[in-house]
N, CA, C and O atoms as a GROMACS GRO file, in nm:
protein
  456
    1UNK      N    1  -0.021   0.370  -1.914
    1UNK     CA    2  -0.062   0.359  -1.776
    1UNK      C    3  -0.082   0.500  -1.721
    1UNK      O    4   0.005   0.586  -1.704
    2UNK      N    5  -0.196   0.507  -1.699
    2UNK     CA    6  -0.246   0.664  -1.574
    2UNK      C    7  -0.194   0.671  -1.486
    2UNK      O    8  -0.169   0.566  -1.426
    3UNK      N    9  -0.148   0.809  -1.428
    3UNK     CA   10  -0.072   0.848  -1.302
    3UNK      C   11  -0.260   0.870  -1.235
    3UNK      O   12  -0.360   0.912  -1.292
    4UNK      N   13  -0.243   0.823  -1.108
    4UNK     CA   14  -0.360   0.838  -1.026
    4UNK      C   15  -0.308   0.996  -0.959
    4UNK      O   16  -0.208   1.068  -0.952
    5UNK      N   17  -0.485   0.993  -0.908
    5UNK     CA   18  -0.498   1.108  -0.842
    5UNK      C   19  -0.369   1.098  -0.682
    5UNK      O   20  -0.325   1.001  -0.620
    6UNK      N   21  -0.350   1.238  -0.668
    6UNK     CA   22  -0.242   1.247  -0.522
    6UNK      C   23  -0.060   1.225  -0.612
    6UNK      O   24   0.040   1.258  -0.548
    7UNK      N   25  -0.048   1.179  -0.731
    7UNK     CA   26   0.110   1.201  -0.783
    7UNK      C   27   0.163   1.362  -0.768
    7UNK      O   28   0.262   1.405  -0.709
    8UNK      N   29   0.038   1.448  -0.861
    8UNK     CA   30   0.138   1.547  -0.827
    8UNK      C   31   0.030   1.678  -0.865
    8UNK      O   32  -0.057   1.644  -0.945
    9UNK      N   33   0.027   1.778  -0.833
    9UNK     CA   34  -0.127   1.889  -0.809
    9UNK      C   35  -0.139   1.971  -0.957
    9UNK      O   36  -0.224   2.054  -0.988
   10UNK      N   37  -0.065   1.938  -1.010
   10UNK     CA   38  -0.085   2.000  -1.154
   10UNK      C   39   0.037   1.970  -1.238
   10UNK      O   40   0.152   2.011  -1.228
   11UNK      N   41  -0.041   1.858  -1.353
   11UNK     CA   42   0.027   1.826  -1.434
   11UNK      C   43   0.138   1.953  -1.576
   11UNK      O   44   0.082   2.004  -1.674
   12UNK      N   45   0.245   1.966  -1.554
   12UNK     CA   46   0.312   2.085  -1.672
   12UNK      C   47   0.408   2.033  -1.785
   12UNK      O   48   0.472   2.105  -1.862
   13UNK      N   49   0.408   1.927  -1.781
   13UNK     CA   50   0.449   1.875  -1.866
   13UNK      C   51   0.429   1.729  -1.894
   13UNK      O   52   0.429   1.641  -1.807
   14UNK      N   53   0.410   1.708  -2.038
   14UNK     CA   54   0.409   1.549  -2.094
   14UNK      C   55   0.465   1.522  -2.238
   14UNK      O   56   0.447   1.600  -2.332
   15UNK      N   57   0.540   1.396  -2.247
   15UNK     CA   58   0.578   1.396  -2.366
   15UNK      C   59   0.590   1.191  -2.406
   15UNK      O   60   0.517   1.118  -2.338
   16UNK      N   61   0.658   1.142  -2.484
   16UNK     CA   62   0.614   0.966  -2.477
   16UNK      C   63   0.760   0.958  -2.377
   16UNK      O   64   0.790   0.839  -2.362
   17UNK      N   65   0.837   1.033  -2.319
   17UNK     CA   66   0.933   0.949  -2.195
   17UNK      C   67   0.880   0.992  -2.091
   17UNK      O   68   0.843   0.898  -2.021
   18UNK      N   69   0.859   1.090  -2.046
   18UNK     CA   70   0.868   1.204  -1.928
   18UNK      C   71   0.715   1.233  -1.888
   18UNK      O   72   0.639   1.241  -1.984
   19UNK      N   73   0.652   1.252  -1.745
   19UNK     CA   74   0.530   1.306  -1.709
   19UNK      C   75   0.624   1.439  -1.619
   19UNK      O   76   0.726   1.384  -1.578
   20UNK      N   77   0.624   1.567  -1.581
   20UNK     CA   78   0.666   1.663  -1.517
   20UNK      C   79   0.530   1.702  -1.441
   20UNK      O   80   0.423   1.722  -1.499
   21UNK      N   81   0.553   1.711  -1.297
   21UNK     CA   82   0.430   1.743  -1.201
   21UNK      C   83   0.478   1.848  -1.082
   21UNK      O   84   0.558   1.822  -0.992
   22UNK      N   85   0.413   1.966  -1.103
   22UNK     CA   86   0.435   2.052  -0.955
   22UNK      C   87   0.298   1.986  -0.909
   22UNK      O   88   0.198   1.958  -0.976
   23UNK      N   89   0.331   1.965  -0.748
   23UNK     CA   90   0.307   1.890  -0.656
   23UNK      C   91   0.304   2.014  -0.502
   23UNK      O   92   0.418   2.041  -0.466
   24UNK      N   93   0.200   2.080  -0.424
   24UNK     CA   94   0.208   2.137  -0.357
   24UNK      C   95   0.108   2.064  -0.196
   24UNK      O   96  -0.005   2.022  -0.220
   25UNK      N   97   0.142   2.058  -0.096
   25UNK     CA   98   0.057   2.036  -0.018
   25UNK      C   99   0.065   2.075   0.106
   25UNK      O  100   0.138   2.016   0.187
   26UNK      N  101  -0.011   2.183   0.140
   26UNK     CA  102  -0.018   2.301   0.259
   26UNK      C  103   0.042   2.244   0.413
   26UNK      O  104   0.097   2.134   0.420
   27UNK      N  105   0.033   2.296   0.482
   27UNK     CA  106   0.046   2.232   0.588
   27UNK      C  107  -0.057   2.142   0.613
   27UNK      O  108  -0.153   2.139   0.536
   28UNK      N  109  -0.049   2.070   0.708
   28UNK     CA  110  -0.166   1.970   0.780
   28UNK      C  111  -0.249   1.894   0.670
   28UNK      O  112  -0.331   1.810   0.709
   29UNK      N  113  -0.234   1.917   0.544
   29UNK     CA  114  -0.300   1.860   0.437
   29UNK      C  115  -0.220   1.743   0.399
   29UNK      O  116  -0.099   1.720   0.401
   30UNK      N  117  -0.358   1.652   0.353
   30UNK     CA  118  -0.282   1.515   0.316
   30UNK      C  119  -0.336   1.439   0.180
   30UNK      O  120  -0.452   1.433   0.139
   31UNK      N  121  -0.242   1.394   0.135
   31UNK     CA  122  -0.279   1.372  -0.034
   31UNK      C  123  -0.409   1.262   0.002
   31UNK      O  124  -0.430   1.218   0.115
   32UNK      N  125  -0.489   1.231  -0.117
   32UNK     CA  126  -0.554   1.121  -0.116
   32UNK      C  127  -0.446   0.994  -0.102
   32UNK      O  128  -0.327   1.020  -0.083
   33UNK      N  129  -0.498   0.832  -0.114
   33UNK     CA  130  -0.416   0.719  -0.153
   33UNK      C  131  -0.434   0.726  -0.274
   33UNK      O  132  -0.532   0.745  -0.345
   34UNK      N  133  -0.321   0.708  -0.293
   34UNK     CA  134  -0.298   0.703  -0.459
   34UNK      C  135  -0.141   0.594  -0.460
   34UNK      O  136  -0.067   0.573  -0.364
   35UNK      N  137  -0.126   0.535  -0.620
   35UNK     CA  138  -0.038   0.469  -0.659
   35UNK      C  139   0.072   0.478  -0.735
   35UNK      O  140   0.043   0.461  -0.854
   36UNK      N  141   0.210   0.501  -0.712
   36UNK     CA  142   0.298   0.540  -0.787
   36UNK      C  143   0.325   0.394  -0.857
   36UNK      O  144   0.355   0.291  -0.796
   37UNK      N  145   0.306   0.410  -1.013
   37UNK     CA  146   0.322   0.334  -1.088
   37UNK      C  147   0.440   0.289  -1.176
   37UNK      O  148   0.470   0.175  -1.213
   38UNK      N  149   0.518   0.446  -1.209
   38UNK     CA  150   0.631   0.455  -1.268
   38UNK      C  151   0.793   0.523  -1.154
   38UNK      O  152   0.788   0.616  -1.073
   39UNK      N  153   0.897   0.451  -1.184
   39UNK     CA  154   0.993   0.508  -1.056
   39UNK      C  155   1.000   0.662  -1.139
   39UNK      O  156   0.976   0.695  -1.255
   40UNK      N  157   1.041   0.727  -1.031
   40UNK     CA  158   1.042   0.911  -1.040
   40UNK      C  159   1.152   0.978  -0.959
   40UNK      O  160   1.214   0.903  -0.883
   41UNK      N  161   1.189   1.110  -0.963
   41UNK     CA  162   1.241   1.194  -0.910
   41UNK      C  163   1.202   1.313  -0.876
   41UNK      O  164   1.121   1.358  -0.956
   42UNK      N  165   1.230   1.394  -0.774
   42UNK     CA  166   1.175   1.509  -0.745
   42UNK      C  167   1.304   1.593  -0.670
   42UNK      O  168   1.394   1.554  -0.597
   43UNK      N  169   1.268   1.723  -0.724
   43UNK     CA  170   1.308   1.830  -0.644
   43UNK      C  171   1.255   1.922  -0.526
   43UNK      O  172   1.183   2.019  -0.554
   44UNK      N  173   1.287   1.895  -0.404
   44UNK     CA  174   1.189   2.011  -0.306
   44UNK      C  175   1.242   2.149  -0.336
   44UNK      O  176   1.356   2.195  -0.330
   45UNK      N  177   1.091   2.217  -0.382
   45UNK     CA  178   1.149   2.362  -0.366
   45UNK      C  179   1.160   2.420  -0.217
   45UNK      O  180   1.232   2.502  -0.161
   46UNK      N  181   1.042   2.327  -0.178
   46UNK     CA  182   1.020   2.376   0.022
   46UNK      C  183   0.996   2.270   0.040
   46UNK      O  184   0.908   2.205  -0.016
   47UNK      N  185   1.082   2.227   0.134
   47UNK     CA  186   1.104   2.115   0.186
   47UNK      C  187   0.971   2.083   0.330
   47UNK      O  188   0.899   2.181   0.350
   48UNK      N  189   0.951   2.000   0.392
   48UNK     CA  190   0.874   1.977   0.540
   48UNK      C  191   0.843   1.843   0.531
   48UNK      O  192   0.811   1.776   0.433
   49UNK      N  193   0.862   1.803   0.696
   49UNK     CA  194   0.852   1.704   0.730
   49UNK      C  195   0.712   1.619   0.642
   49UNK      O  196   0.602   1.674   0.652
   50UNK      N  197   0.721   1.489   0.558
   50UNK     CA  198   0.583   1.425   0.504
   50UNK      C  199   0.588   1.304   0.624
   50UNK      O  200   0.694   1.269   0.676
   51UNK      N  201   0.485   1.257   0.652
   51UNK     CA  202   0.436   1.153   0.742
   51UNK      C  203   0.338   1.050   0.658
   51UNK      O  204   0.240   1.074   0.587
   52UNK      N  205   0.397   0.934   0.692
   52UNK     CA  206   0.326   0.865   0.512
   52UNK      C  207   0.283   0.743   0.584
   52UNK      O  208   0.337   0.668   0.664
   53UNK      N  209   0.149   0.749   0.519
   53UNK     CA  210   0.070   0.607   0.577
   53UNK      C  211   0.033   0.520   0.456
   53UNK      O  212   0.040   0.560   0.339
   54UNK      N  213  -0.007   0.393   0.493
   54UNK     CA  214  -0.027   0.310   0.369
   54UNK      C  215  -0.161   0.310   0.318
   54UNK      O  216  -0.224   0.407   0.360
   55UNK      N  217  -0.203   0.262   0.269
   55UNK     CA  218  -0.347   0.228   0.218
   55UNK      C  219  -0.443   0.226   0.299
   55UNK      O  220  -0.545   0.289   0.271
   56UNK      N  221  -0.432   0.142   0.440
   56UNK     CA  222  -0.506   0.121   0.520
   56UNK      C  223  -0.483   0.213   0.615
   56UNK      O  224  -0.531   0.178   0.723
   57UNK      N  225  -0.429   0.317   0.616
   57UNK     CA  226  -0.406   0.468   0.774
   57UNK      C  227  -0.272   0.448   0.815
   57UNK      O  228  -0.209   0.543   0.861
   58UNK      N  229  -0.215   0.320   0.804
   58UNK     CA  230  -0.121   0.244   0.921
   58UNK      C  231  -0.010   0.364   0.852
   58UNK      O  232  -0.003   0.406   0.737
   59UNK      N  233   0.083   0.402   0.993
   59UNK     CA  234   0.177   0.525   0.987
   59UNK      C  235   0.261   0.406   0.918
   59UNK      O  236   0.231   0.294   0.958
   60UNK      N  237   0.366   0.415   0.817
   60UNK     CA  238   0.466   0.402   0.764
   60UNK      C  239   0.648   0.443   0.812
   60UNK      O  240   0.759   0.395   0.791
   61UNK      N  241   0.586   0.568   0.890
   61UNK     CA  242   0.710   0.628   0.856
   61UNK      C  243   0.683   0.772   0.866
   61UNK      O  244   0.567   0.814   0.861
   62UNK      N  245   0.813   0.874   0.884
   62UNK     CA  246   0.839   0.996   0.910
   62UNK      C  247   0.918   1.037   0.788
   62UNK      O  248   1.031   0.989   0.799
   63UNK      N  249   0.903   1.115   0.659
   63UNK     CA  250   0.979   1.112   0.571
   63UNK      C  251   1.069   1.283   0.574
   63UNK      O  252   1.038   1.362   0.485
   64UNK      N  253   1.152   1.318   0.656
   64UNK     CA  254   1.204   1.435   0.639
   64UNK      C  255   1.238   1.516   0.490
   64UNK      O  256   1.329   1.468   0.422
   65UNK      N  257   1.190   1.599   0.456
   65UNK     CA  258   1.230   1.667   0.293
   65UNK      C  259   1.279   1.826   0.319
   65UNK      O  260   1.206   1.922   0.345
   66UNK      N  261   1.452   1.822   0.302
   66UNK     CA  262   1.514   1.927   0.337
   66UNK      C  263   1.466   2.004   0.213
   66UNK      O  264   1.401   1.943   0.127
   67UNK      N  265   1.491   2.118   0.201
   67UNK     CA  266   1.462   2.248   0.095
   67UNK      C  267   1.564   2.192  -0.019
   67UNK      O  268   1.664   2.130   0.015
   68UNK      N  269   1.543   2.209  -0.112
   68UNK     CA  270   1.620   2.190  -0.239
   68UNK      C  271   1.715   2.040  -0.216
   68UNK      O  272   1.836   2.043  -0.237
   69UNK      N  273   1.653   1.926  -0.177
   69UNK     CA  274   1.666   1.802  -0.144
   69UNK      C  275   1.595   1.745  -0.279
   69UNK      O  276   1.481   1.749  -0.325
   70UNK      N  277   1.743   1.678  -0.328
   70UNK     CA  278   1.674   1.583  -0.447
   70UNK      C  279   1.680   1.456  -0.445
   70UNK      O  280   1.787   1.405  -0.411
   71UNK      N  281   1.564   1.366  -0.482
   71UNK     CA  282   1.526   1.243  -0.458
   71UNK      C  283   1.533   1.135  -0.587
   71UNK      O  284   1.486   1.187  -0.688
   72UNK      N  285   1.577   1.009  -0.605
   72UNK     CA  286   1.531   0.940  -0.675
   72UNK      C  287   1.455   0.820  -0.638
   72UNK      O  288   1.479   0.776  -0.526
   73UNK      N  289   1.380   0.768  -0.700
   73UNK     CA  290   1.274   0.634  -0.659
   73UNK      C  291   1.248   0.545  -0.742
   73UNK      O  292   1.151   0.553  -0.817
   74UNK      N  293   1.312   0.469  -0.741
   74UNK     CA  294   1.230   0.320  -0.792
   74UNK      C  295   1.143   0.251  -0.730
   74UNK      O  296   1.147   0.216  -0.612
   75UNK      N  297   1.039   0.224  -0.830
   75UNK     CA  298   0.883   0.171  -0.776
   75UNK      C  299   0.904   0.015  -0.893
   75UNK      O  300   0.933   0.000  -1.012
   76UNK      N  301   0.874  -0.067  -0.788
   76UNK     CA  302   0.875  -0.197  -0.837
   76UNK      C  303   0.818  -0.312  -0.757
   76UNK      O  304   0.872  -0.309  -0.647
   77UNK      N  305   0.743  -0.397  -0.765
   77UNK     CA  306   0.654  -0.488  -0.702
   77UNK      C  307   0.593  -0.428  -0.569
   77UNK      O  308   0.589  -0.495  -0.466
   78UNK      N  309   0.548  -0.307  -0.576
   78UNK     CA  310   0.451  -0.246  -0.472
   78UNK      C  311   0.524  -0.161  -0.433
   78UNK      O  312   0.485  -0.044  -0.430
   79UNK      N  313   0.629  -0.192  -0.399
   79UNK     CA  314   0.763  -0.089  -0.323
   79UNK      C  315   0.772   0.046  -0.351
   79UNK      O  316   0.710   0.074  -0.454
   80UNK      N  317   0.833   0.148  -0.292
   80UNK     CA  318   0.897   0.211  -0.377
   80UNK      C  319   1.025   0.216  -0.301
   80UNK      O  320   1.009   0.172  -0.188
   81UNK      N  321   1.136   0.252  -0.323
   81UNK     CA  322   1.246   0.254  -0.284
   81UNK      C  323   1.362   0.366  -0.366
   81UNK      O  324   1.388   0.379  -0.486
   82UNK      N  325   1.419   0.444  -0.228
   82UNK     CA  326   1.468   0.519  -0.207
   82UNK      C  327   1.620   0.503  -0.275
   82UNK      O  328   1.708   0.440  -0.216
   83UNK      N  329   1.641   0.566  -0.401
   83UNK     CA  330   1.771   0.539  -0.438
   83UNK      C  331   1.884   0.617  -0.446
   83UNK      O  332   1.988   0.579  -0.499
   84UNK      N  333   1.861   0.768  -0.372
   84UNK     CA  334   1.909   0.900  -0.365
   84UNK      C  335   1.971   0.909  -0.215
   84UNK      O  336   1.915   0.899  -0.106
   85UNK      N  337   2.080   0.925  -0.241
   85UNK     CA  338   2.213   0.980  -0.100
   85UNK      C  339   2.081   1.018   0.028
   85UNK      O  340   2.067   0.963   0.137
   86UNK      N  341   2.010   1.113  -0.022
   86UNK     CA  342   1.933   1.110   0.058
   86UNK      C  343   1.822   1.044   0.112
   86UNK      O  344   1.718   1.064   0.050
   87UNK      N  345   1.812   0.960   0.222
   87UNK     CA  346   1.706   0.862   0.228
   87UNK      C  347   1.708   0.736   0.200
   87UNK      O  348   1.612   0.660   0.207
   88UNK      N  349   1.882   0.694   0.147
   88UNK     CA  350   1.858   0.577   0.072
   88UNK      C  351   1.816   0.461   0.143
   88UNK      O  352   1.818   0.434   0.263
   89UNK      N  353   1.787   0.415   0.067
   89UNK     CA  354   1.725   0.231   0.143
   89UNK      C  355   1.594   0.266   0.204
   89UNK      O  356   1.521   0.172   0.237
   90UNK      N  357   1.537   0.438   0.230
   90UNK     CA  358   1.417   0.383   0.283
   90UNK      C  359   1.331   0.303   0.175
   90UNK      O  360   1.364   0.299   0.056
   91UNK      N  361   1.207   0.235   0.230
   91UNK     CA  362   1.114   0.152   0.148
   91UNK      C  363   0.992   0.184   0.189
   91UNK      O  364   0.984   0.172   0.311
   92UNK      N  365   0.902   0.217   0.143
   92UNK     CA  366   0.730   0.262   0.143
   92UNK      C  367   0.650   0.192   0.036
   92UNK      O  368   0.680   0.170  -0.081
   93UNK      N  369   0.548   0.164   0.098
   93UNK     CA  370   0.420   0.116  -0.007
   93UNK      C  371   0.395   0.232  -0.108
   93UNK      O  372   0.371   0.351  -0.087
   94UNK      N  373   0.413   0.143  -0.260
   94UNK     CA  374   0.376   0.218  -0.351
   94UNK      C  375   0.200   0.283  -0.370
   94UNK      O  376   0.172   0.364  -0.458
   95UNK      N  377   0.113   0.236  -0.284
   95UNK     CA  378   0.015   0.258  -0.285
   95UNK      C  379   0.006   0.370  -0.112
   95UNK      O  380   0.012   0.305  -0.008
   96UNK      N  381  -0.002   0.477  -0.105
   96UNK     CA  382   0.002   0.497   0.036
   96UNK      C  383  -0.057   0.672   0.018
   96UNK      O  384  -0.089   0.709  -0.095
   97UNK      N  385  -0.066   0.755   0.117
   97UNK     CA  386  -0.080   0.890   0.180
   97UNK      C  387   0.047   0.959   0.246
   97UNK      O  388   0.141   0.914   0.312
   98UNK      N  389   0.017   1.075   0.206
   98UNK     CA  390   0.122   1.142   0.250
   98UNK      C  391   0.069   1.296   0.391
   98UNK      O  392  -0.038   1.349   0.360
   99UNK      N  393   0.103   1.327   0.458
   99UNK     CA  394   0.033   1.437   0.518
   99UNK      C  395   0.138   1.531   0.559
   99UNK      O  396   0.225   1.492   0.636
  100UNK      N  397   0.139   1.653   0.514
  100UNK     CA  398   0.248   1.776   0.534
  100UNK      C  399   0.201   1.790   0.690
  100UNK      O  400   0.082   1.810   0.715
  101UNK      N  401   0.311   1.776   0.809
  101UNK     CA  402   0.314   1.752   0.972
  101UNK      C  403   0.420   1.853   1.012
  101UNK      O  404   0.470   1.854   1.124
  102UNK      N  405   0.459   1.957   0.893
  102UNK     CA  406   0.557   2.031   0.936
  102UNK      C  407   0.504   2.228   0.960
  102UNK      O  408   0.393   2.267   0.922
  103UNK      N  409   0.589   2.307   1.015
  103UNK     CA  410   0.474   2.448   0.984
  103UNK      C  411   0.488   2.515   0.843
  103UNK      O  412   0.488   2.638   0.839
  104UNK      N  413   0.501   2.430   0.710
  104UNK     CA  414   0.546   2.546   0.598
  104UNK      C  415   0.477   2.440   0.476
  104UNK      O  416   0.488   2.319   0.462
  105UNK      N  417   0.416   2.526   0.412
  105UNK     CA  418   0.335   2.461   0.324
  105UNK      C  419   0.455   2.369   0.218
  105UNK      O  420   0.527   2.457   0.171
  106UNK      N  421   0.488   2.269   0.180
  106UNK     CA  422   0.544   2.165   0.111
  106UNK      C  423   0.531   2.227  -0.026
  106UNK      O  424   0.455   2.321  -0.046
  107UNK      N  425   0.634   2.154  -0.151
  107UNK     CA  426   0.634   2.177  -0.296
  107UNK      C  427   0.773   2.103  -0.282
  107UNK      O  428   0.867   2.091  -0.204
  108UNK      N  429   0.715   2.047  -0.447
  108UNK     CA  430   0.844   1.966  -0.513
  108UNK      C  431   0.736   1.982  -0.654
  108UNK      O  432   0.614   1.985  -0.670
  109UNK      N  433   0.839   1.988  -0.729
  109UNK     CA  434   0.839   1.942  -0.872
  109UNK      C  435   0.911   1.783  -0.888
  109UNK      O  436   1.027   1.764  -0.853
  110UNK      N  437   0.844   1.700  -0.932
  110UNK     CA  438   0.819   1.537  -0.988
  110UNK      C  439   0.836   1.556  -1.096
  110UNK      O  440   0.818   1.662  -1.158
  111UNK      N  441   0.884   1.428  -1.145
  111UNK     CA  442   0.917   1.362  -1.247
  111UNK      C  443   0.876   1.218  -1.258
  111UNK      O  444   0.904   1.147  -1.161
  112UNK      N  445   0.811   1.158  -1.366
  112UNK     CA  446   0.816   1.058  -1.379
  112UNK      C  447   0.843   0.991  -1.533
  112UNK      O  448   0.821   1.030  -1.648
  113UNK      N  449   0.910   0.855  -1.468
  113UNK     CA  450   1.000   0.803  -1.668
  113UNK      C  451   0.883   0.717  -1.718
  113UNK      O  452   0.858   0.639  -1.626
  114UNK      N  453   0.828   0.703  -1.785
  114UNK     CA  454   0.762   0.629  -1.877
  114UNK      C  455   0.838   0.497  -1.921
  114UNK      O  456   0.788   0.422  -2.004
   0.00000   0.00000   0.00000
């Protein structure tokens, strides 16, 4: 299964468990819609506020990402869901947009399990 465009801005690693993705997105910039297919984890290297809409524009949600804030996610029947101290229980469409709404350009390094 293909990771779609908007997972993560340059793929650096692959192997048959693991996809590894640095993921950068400036201020005011917003990923395409794209679909998280496999659950993942990430590390913010620079954290900023993401503002995440679904497929169709509709706001979702305010997703705060402190600096060196680590995340886990399970993605399962569209969902994805928040399984990390931080954030837990939120829930977002696995199909959705993200837009950096904060003043400092965003980065995380991703992970995803095969």
């Amino acid at each position: 299964m293909a990771s779609e465009p908007g997972v993560g801005s340059r793929k650096l690693f692959e192997n048959d468990k693991i996809i590894v993705w640095d993921f950068v997105l400036p201020v005011g910039a917003e990923t395409p819609v794209h679909t998280h297919v496999r659950s993942y984890m990430w590390f913010a290297v620079q954290g900023a506020p993401l503002q995440i809409y679904d497929e169709h524009g509709n706001d979702v949600g305010l997703f705060p990402v402190p600096t060196n804030g680590i995340f886990e996610l399970k993605v399962q029947d569209g969902t994805i869901e928040v399984m990390s101290e931080i954030g837990k229980g939120v829930k977002v469409p696995a199909k959705h947009k993200a837009k950096n709404v904060g003043t400092e350009d965003y980065r995380e390094i991703l992970v995803e399990w095969k």
